[in-house]
SERO-4910 file (N, C-alpha, C, O; in steps of 0.05 Angstrom, whole numbers):
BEGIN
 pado doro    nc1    nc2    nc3   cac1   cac2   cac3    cc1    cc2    cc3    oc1    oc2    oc3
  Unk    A   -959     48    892   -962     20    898   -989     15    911   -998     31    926
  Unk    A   -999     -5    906  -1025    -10    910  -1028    -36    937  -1018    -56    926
  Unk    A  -1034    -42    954  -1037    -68    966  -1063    -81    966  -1085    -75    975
  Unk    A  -1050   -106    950  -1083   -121    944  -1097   -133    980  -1083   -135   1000
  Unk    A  -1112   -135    980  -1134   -145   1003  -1136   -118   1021  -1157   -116   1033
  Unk    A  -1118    -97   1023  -1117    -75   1049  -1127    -59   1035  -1139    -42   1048
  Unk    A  -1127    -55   1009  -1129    -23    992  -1116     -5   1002  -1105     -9   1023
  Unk    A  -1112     20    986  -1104     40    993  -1071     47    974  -1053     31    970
  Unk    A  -1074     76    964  -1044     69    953  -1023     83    978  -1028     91   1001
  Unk    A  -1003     83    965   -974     87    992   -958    104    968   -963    100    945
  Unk    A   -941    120    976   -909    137    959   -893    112    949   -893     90    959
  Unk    A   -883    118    932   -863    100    926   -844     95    946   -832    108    962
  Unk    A   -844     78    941   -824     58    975   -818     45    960   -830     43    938
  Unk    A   -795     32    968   -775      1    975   -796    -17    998   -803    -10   1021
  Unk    A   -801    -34    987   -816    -47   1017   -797    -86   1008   -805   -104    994
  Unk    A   -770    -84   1024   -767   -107   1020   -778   -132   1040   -789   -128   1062
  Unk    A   -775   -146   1034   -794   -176   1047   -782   -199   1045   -788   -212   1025
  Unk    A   -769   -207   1056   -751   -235   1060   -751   -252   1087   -768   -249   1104
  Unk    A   -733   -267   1088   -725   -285   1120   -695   -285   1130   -680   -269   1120
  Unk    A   -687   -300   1148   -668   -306   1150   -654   -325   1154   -641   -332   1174
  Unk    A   -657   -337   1130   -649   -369   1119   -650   -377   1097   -673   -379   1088
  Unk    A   -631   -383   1080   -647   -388   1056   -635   -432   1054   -638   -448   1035
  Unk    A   -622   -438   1082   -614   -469   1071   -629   -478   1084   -632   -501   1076
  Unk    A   -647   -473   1105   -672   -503   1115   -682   -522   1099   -692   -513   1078
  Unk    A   -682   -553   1102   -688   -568   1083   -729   -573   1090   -746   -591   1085
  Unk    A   -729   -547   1100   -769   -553   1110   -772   -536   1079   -790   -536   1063
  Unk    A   -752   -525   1079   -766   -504   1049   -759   -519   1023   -752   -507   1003
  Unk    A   -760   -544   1022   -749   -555   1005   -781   -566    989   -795   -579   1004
  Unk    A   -790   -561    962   -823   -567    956   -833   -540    954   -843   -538    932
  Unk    A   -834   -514    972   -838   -496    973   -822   -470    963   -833   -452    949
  Unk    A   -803   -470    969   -770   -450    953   -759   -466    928   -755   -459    904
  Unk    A   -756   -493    944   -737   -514    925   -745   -534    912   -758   -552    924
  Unk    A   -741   -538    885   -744   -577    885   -731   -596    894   -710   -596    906
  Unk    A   -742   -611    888   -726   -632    908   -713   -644    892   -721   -650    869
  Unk    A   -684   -651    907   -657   -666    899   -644   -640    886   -625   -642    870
  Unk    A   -656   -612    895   -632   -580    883   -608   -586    913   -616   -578    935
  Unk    A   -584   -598    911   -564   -594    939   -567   -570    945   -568   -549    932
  Unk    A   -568   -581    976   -567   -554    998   -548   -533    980   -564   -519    968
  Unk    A   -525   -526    973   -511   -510    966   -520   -493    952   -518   -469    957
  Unk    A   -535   -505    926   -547   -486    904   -572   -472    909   -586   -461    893
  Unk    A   -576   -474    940   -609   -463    947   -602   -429    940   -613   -413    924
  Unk    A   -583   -426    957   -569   -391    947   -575   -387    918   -590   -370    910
  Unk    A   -562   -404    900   -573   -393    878   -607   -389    864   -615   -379    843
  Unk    A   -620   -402    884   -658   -400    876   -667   -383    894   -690   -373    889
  Unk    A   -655   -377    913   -669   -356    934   -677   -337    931   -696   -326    943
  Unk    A   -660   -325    908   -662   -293    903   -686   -285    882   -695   -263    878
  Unk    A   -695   -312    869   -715   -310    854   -743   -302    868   -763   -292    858
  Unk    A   -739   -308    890   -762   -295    915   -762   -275    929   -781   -259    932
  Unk    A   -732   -272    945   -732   -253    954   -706   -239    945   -688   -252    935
  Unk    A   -706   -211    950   -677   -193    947   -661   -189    961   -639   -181    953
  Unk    A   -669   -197    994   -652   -192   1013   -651   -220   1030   -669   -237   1029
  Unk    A   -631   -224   1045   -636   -247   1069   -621   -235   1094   -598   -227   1091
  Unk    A   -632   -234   1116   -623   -224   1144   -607   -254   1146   -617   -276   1149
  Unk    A   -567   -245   1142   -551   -268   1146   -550   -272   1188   -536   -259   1204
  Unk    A   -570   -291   1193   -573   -299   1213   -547   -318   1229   -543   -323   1253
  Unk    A   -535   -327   1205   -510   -352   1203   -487   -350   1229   -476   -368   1240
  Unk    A   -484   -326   1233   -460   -313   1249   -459   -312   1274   -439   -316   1289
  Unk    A   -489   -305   1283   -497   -305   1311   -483   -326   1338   -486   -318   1361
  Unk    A   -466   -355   1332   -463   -370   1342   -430   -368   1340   -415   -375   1358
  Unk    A   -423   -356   1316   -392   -354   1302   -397   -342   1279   -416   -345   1264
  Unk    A   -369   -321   1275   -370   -303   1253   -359   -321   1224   -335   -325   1220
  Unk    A   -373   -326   1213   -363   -341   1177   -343   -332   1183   -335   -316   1201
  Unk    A   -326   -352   1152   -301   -340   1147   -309   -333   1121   -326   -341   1105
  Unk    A   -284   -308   1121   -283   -294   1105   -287   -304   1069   -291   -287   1052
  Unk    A   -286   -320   1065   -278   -341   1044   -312   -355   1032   -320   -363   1010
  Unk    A   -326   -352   1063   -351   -368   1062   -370   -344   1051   -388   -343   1035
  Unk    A   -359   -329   1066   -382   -305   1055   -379   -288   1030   -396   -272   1024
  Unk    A   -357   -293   1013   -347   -282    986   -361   -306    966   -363   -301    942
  Unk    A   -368   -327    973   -375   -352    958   -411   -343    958   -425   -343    938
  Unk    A   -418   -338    978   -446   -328    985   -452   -302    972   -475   -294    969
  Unk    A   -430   -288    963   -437   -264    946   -435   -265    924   -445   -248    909
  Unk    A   -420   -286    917   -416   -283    883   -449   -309    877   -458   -311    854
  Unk    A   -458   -319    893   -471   -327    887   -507   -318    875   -523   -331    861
  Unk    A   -506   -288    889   -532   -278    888   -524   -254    867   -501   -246    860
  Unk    A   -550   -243    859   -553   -221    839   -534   -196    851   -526   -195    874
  Unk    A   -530   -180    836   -517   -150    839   -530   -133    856   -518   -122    874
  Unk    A   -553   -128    852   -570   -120    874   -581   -131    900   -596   -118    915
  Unk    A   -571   -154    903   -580   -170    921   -568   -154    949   -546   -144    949
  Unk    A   -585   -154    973   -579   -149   1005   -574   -167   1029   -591   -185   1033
  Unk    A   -559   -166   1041   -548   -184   1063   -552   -167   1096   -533   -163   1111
  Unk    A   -565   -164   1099   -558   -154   1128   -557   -175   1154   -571   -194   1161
  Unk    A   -538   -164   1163   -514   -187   1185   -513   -183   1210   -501   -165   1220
  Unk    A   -528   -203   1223   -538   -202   1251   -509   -207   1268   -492   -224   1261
  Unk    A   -506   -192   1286   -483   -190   1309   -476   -214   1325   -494   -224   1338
  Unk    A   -453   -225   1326   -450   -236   1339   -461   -247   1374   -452   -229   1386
  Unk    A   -473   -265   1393   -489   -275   1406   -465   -254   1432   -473   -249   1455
  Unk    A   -445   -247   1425   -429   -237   1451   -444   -207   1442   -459   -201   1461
  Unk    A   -446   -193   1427   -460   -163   1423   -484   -173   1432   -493   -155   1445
  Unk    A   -496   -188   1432   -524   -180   1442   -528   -184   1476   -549   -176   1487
  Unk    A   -498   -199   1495   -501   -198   1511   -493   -183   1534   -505   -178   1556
  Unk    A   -458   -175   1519   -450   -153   1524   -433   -139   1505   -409   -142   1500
  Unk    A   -452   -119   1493   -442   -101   1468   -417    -88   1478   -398    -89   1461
  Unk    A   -410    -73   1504   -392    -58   1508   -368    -86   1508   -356    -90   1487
  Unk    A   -362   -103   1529   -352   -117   1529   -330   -136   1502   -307   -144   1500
  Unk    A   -363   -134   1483   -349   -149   1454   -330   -130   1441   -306   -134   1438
  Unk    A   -342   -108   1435   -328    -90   1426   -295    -79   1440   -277    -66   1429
  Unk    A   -297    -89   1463   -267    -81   1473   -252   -104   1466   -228   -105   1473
  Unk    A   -265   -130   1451   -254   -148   1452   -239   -156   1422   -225   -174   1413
  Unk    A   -250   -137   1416   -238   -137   1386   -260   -150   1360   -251   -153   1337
  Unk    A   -289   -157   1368   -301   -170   1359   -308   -148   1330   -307   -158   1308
  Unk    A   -313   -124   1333   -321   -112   1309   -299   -108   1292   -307   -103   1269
  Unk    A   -273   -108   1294   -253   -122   1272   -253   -143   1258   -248   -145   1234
  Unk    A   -258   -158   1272   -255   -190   1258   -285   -187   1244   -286   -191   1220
  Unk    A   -309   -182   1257   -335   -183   1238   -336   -170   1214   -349   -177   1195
  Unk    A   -317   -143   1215   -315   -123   1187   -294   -141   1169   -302   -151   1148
  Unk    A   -272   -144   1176   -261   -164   1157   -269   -183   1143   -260   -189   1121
  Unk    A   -292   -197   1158   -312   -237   1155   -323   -227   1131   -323   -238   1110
  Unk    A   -338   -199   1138   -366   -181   1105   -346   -170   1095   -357   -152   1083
  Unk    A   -326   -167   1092   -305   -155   1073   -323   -154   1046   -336   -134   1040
  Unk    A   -320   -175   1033   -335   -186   1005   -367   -173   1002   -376   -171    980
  Unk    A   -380   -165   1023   -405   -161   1016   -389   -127   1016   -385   -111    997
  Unk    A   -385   -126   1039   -381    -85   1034   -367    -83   1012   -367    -59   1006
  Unk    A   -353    -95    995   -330    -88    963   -351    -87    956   -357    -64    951
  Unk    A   -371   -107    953   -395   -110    931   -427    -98    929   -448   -104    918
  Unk    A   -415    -71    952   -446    -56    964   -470    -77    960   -491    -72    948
  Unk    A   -464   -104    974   -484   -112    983   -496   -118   1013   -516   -132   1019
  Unk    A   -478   -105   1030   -482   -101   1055   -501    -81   1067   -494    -57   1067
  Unk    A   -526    -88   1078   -548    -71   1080   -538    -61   1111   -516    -49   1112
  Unk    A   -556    -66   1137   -554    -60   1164   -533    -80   1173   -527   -101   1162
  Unk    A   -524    -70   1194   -507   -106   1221   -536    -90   1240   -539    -66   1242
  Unk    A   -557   -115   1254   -577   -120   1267   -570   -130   1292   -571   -154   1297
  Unk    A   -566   -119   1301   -562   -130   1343   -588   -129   1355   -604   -110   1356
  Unk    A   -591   -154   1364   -608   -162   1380   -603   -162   1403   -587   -179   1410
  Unk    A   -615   -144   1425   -593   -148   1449   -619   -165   1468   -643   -162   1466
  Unk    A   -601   -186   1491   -614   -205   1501   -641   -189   1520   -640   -166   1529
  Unk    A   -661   -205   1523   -674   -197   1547   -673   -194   1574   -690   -192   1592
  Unk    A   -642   -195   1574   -633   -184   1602   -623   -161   1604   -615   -153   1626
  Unk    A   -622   -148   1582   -611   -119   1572   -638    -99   1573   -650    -87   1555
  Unk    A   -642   -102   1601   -662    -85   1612   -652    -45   1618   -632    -36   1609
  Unk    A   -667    -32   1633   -657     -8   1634   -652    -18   1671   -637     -1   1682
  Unk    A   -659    -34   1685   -648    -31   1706   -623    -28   1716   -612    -15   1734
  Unk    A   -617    -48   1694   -590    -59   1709   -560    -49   1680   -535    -54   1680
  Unk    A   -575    -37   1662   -559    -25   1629   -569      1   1624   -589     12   1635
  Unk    A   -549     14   1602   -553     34   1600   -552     39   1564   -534     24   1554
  Unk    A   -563     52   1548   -560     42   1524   -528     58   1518   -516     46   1500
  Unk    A   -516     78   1528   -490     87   1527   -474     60   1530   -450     64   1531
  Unk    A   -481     37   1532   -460     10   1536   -464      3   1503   -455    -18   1497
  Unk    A   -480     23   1475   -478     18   1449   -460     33   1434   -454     28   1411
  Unk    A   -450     56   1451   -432     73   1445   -415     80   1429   -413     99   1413
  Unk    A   -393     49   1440   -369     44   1421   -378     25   1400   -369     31   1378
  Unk    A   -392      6   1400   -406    -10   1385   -410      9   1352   -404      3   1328
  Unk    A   -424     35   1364   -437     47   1340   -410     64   1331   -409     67   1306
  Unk    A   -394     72   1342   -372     90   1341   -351     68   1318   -336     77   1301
  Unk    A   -355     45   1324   -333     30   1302   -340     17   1276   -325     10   1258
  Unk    A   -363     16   1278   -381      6   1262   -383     22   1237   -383     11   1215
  Unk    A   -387     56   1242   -389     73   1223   -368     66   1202   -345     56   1205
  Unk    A   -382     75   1177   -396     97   1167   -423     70   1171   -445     79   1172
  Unk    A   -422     53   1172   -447     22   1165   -460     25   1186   -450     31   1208
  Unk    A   -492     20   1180   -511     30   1191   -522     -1   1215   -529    -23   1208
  Unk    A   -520      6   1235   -538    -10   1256   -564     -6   1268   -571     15   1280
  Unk    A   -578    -28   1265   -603    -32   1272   -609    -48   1300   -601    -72   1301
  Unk    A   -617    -42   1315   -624    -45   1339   -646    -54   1357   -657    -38   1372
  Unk    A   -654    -81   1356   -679    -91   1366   -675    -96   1399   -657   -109   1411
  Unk    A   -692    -85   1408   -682    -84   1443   -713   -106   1443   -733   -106   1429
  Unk    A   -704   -126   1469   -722   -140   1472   -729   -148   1509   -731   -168   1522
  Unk    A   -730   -109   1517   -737   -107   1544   -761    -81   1542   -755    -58   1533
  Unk    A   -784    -88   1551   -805    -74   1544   -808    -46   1568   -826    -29   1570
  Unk    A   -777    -50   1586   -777    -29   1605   -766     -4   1587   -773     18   1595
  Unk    A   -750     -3   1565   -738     11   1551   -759     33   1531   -749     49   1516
  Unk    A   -784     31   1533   -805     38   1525   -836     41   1539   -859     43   1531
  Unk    A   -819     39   1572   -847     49   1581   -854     73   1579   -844     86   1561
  Unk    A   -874     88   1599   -881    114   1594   -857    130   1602   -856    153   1592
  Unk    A   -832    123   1622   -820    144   1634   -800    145   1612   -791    167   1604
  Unk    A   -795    127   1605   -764    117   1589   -771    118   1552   -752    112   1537
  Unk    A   -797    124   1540   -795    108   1511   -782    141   1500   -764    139   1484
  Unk    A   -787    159   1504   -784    189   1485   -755    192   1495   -747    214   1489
  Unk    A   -736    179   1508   -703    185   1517   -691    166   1507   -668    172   1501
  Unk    A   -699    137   1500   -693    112   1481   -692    123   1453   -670    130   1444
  Unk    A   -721    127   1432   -727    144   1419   -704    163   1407   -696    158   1384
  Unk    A   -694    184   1421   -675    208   1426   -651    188   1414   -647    182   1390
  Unk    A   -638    180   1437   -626    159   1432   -614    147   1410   -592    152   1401
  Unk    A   -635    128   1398   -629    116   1376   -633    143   1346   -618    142   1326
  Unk    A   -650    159   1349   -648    183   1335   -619    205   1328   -613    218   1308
  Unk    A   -604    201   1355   -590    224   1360   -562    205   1338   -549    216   1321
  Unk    A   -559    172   1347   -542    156   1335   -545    145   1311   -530    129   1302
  Unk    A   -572    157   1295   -578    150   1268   -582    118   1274   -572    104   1256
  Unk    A   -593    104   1296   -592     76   1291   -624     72   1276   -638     90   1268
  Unk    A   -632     44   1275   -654     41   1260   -665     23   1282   -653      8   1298
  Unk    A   -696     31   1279   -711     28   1305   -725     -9   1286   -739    -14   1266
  Unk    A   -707    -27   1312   -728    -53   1294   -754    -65   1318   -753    -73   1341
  Unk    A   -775    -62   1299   -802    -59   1309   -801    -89   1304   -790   -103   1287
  Unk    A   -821    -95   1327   -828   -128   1331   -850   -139   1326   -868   -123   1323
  Unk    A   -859   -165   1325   -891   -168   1318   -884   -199   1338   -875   -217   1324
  Unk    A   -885   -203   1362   -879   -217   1381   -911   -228   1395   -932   -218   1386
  Unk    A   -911   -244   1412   -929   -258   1438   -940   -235   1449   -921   -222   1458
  Unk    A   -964   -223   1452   -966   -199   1468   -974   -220   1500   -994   -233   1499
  Unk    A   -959   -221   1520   -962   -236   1548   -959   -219   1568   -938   -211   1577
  Unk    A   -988   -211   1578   -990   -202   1602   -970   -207   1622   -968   -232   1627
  Unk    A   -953   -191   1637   -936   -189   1656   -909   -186   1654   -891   -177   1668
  Unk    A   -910   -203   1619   -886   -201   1616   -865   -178   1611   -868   -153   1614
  Unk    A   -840   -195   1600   -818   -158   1588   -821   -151   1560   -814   -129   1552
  Unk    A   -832   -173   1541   -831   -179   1518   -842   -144   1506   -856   -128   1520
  Unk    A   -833   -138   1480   -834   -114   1466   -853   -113   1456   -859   -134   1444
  Unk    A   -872    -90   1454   -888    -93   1451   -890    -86   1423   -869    -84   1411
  Unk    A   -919    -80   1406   -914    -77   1375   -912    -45   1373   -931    -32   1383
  Unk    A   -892    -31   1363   -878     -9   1368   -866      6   1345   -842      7   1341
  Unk    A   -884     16   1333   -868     12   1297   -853     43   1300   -867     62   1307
  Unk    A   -830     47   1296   -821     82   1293   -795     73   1276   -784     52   1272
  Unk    A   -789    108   1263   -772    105   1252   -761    135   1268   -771    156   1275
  Unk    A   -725    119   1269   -711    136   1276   -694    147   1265   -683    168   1272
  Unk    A   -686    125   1230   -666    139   1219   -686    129   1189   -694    107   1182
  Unk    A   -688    155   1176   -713    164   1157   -700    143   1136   -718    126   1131
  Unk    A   -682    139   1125   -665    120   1108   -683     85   1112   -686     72   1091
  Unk    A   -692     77   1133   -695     54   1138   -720     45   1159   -721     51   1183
  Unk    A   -737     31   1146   -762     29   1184   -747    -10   1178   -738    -19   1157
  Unk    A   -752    -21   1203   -746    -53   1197   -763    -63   1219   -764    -54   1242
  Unk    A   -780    -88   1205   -798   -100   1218   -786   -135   1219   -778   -150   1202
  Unk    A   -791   -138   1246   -780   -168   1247   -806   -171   1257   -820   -152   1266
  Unk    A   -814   -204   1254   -836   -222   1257   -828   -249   1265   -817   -265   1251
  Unk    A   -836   -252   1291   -830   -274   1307   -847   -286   1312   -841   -305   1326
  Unk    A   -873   -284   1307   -892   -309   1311   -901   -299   1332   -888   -282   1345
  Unk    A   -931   -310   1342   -952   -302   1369   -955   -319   1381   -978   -323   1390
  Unk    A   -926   -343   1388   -936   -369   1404   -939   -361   1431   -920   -352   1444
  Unk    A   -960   -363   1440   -974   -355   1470   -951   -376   1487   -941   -365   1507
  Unk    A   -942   -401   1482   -929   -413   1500   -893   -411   1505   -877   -428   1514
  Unk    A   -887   -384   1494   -863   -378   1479   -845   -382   1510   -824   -394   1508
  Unk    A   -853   -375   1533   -835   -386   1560   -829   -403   1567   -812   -408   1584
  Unk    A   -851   -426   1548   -849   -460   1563   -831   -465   1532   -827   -489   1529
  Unk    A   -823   -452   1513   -805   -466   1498   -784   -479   1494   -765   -464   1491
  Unk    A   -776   -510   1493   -750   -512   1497   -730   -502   1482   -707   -501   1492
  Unk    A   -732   -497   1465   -707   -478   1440   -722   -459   1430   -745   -453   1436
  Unk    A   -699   -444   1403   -702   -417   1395   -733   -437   1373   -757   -432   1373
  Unk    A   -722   -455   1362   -743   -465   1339   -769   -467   1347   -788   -460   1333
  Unk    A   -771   -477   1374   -796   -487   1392   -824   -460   1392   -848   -461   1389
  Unk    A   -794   -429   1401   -816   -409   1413   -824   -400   1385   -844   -385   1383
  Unk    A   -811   -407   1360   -819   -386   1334   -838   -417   1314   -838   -422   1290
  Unk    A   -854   -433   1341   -868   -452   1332   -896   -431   1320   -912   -430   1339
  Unk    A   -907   -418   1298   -929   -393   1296   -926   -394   1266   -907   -385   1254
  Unk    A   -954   -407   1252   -961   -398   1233   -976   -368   1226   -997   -378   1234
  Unk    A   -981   -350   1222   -994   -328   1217  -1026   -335   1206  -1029   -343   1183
  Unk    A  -1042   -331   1218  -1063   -330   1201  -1071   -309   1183  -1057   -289   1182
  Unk    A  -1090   -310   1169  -1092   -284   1143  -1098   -259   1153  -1090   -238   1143
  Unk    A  -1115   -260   1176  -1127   -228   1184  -1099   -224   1204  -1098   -201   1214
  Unk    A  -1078   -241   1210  -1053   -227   1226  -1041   -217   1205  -1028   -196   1208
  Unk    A  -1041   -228   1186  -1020   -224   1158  -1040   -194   1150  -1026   -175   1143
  Unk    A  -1061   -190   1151  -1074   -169   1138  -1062   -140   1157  -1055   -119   1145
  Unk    A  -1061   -144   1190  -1063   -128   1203  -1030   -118   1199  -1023    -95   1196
  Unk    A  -1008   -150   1199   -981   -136   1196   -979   -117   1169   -962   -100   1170
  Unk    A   -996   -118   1141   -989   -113   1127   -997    -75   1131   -985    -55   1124
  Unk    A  -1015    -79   1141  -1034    -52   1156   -994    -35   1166   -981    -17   1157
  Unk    A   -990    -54   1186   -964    -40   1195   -935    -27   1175   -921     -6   1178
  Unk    A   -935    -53   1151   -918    -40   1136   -928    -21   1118   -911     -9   1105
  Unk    A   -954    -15   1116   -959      8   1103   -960     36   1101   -961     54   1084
  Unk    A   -959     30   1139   -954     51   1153   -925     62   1161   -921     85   1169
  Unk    A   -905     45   1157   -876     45   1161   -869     63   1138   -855     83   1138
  Unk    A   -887     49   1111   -867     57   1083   -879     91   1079   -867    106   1064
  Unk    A   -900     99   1092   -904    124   1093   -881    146   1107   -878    170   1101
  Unk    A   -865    130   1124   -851    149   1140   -817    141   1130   -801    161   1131
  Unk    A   -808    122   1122   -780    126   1111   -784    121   1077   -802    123   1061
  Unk    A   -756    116   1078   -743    107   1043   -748     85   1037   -765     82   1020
  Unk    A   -736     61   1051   -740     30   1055   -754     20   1082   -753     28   1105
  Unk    A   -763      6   1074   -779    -15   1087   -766    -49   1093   -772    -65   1075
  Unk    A   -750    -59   1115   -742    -89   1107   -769    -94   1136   -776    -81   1155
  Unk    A   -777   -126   1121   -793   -138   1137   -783   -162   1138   -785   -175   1117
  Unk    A   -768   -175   1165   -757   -212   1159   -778   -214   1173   -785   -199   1192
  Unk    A   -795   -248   1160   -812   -270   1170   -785   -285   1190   -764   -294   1182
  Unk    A   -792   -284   1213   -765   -298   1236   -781   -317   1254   -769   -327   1273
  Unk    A   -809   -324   1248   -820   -346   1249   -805   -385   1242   -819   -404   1236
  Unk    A   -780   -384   1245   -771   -402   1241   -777   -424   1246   -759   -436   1257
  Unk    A   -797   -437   1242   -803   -472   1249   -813   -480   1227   -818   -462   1211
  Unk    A   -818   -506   1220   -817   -517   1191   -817   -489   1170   -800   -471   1167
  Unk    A   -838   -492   1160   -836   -470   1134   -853   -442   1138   -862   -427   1121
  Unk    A   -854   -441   1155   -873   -420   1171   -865   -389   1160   -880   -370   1157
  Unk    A   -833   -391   1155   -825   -366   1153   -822   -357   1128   -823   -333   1125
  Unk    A   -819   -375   1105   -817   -371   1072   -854   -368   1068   -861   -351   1052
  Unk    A   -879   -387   1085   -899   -376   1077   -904   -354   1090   -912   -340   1071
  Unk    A   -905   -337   1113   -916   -312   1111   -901   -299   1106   -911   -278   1112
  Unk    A   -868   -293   1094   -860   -272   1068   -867   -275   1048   -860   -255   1035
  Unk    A   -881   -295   1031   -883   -307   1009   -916   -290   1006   -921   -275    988
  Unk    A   -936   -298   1029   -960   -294   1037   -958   -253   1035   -969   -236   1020
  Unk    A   -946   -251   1049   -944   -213   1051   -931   -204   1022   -941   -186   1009
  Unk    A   -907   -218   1013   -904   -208    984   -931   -211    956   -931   -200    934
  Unk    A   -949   -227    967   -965   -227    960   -986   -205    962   -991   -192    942
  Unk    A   -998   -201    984  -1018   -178    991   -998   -150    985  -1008   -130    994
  Unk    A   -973   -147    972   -963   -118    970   -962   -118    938   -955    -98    927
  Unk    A   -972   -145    919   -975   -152    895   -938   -158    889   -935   -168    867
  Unk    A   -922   -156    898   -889   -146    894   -887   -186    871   -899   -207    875
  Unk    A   -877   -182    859   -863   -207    829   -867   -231    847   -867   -226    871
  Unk    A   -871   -253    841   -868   -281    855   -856   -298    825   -869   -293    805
  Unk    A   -838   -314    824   -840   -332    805   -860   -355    807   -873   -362    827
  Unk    A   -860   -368    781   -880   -374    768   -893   -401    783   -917   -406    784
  Unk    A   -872   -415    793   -876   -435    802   -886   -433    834   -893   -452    849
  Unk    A   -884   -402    841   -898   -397    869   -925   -408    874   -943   -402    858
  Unk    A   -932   -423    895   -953   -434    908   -984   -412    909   -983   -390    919
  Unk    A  -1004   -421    898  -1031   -401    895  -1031   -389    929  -1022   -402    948
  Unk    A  -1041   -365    928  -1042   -354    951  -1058   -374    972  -1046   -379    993
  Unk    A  -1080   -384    968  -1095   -405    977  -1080   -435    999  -1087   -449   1017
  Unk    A  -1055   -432    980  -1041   -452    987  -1018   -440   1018  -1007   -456   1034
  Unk    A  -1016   -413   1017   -997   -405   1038  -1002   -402   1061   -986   -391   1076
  Unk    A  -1036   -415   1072  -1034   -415   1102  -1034   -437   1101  -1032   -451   1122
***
């Protein structure tokens, strides 16, 4: 595989590239035409991308019914990976005694019949520091979850200092989890993660992209802080990163999680571009994606 603007070739990789959204009505002109109902966006999405990080759940787990309608809707090959419920990311041990990873395996029923179930992605809050946690509070989480693979974005930058990153590391190594690398605000003082690319389980590297809004503390919502267009030489440098990812596993997933107007369909749209990967026809000239 070749990447246009970076050069250089790479092994054959999977390098998938998607978001996690496919109904925002900002992508509507850009994904969609206009007057396609919200409903049938599922069925145009996949013409762009192969996978979508199902973001949907985080607040409440679908029903079971919702998410079998969402599968028969996309291709055979198509990927879903299913972000954890907002109680796992705040207290994983807790949810898990609560019965929450039953009811979530039941909700993807329909995707695991239909091996279209990629990773479940826990985000755990930025209060899920090493002061006051221990990552053994992921324990049972990972213990019920099996044989299905969890990915793990920690978003406390104590978990990776010098004393603590090679026993984290171990860690997510020893539990086959998948190490998800960030492209975040780099803010002096803060806890925020820093850009950290490793792979712990050779099967999978996963890159999430949240945008570089310097004012991401003074944000009033989740939409506000992932207010960050990418410019081209950031888009050049992340692509630098996935090139370096797809050297070290099998697959590669990268979600644009830049969520404010359309920010996040153009720099996956923009990076599926510089990796040369299919665009349909009616895709926007590269010119047009910043």
């Amino acid at each position: 595989m070749r990447l246009a603007g970076i050069g250089g070739d790479i092994r054959r990789v999977s390098i998938d590239i998607g978001i996690g959204s496919w109904r925002d009505k900002e992508y509507v002109g850009l994904l969609y035409p206009a007057g396609l109902p919200e409903k049938e966006r599922l069925n145009v999405y996949p013409q762009y991308f192969g996978h979508v990080e199902l973001n949907a759940g985080y607040h409440a787990i679908p029903r079971r019914e919702q998410i079998a309608e969402w599968e028969q809707r996309t291709p055979a090959d198509f990927i879903f990976d299913v972000k954890l419920q907002r109680e796992f990311s705040e207290d994983p041990r807790g949810a898990t005694e609560r019965g929450l990873v039953e009811r979530t395996l039941e909700s993807v029923g329909p995707l695991i019949s239909a091996k279209k179930l990629g990773v479940f992605l826990l985000v755990l809050a930025p209060g899920f520091g090493p002061e006051r946690h221990e990552l053994a509070e992921l324990d049972a989480l990972i213990e019920k979850l099996r044989p299905h693979t969890l990915a793990v974005e920690l978003r406390h930058n104590g978990w990776v200092d010098d004393e603590r990153r090679e026993r984290t590391l171990e860690y997510f190594r020893a539990h086959q989890l998948v190490w998800v690398a960030v492209d975040m605000p780099r803010i002096e003082g803060s806890t925020i993660m820093p850009p950290m690319d490793e792979m712990t389980n050779p099967r999978l590297a996963y890159l999430r992209l949240h945008g570089r809004n310097p004012n991401w503390f003074q944000a009033k919502d989740a939409k506000d802080r992932h207010d960050y267009q990418y410019a081209p030489g950031e888009l050049t440098e992340i692509a630098g990163r996935i090139k370096a990812l797809a050297e070290k596993a099998e697959r590669v997933r990268v979600v644009a999680n830049n969520h404010c107007r359309d920010f996040a369909p153009r720099t996956a749209l923009a990076l599926k571009a510089m990796f040369n990967q299919p665009l349909p026809k009616t895709e926007p000239r590269q010119g047009e994606l910043f």
